[in-house]
N, C-alpha and C positions, 0 to 999 in steps of 0.2 A: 504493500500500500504506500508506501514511502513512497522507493523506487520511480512508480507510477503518478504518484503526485509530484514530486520534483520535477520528473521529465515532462509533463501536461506544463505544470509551471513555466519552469525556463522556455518551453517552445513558445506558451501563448505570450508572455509577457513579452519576450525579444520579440515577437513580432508585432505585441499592443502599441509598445515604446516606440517602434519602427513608422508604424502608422500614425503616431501621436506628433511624430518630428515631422511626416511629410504633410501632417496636414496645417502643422504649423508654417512651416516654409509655404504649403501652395495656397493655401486658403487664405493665411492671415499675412503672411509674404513677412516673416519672419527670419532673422538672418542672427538675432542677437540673444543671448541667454540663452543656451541651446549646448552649452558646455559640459551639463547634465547628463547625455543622454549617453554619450560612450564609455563613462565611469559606470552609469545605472545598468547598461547591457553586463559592462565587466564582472559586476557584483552579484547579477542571475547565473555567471557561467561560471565562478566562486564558487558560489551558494551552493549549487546545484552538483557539484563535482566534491564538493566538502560532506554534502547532505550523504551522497552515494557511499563516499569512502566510510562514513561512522557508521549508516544503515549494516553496511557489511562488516565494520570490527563489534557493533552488537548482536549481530548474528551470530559470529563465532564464538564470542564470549557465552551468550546465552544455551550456544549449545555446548560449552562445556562447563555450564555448570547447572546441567540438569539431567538427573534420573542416577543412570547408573556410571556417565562420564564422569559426573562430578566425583564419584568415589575413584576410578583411577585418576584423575589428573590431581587431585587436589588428596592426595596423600598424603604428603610429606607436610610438616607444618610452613616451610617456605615456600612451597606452592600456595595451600591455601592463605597467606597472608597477599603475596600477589595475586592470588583472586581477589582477595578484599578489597586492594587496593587500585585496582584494574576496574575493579565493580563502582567504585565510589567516584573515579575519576569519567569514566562513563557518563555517571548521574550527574556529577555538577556541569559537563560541557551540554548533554541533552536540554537541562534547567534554563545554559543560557541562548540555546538555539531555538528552546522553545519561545522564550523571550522575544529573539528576532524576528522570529515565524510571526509571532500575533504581533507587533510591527507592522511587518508586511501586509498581512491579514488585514489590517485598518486602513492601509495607503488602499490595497487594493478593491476594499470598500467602497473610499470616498471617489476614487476614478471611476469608479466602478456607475455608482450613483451620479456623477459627471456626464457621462455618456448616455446614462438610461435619460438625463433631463434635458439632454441634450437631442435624441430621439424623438424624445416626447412635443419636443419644440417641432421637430420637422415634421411630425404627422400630424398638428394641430390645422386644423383648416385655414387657418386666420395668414399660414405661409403657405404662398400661391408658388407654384411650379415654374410659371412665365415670368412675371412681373413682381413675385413676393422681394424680401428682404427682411433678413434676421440683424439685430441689429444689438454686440455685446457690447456699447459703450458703456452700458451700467455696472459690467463687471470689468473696467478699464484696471481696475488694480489688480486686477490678477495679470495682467500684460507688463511685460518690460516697459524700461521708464523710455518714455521717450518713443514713444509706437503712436504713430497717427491712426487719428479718427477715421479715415476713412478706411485703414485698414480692417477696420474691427469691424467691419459694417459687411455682412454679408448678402451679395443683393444678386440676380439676374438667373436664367437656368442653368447655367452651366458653371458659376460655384454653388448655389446649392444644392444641385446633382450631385458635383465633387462632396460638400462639406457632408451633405449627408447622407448619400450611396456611397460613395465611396469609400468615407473614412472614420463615420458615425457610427454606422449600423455594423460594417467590418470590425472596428476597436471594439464595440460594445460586446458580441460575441466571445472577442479574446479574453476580453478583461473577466467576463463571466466565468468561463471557464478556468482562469488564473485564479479567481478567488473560490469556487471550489475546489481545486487540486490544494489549494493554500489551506482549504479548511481540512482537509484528506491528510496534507501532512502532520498540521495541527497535532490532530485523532492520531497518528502514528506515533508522534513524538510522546504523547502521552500517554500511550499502552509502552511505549520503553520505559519512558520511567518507569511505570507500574512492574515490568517485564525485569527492570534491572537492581528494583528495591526487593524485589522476590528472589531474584538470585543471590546479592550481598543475604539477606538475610537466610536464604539456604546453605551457604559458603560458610558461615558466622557458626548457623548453627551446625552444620557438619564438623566445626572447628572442635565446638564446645563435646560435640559425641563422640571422637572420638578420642578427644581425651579422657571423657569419661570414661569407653571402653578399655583403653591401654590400662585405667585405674583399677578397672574392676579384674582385668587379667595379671596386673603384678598382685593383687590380692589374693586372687585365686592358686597362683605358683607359689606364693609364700607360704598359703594354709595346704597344699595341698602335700602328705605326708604317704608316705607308701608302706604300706602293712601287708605284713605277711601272715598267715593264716600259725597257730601254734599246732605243733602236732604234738598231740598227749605223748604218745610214743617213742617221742624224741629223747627223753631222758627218763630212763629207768631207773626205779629205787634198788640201792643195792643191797643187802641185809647181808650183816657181816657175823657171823658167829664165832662163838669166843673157841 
């Protein structure tokens, strides 16, 4: 489920992000503040290649310390101490990736809902096909400084064809999908923890038994005495006459 949600991830976003810059550039003819977007691409291909490498060392982890593995690998007491310590380091990096995940989860929310209100704009009747014009001067602050008016002014059929076949209703799909697989990784990262506080605490308590067993078998060899049966017959009385 990871796996699967990172890779839905990374694909939709690099290509939400992709669509977001070109309809910044063709729509709003945008050239400035846009420095963003090849760190943000870098940081899904990070993410995504980080997500995958720990998905796979909790896998292995997890399967060696469950069932009947855990008793041969975890042995020795320096084994099971780097379990424990393998286990907990686990949980605190999962804690903070969970962290970044729900991050994420929020940005891709509010884009999210960005694009659905932005749809919503274009299939309103009141924006005509021919002759309409959408017009975001009222959200000028969210625009770089220094962006003319009439850039913001989307008007005629063929940008709003572009602004909203083309790069509206396309993004919105992505972004949907981004923020599902986001919720999907979420739900993974927190059956790991769950997944990894089960194991430390199987690890811990394997520790604890068998030490206890070692105790109850040096107890055992210490009482344990070996008797031999008396034979009556072994020693005869002798009667000695005078």
């Amino acid at each position: 489920m990871c796996w699967a949600g990172v890779g839905v991830f990374c694909g939709t976003m690099y290509r939400g992000v992709n669509l977001t810059l070109r309809l910044l550039q063709d729509v709003f003819k945008l050239d400035r503040g846009l420095q963003w977007v090849e760190p943000t691409q870098l940081a899904f291909v990070i993410l995504g290649a980080s997500m995958a490498a720990l998905a796979l060392m909790i896998l292995v982890t997890a399967i060696l310390a469950t069932g009947a593995t855990r008793v041969e690998v975890y042995k020795s007491s320096v084994g099971r101490v780097g379990g424990r310590v393998a286990s907990a380091c686990f949980i605190f990096i999962t804690y903070i990736l969970l962290l970044a995940w729900l991050v994420a989860l929020v940005c891709c929310i509010i884009v999210t809902m960005a694009y659905t209100l932005s749809w919503g704009i274009c299939s309103t009747d009141e924006i005509g096909w021919d002759n309409g014009a959408i017009d975001f001067y009222p959200l000028h602050f969210l625009f770089p400084e220094g962006t003319q008016k009439v850039n913001m002014l989307v008007e005629g059929q063929a940008e709003i064809k572009m602004f909203c076949k083309d790069y509206v209703q396309r993004a919105e799909v992505m972004f949907i999908l981004s923020t599902v697989s986001c919720m999907l990784v979420v739900l993974s990262l927190v059956h790991f923890l769950m997944a990894l506080s089960a194991n430390y605490a199987h690890i811990r308590g394997h520790d604890k038994f068998t030490d206890l067993q070692d105790l109850h078998m040096m107890d055992v060899t210490s009482e344990t005495v070996n008797l031999t049966d008396r034979n009556p017959h072994q020693y005869s009385t002798q009667e000695y006459t005078m």
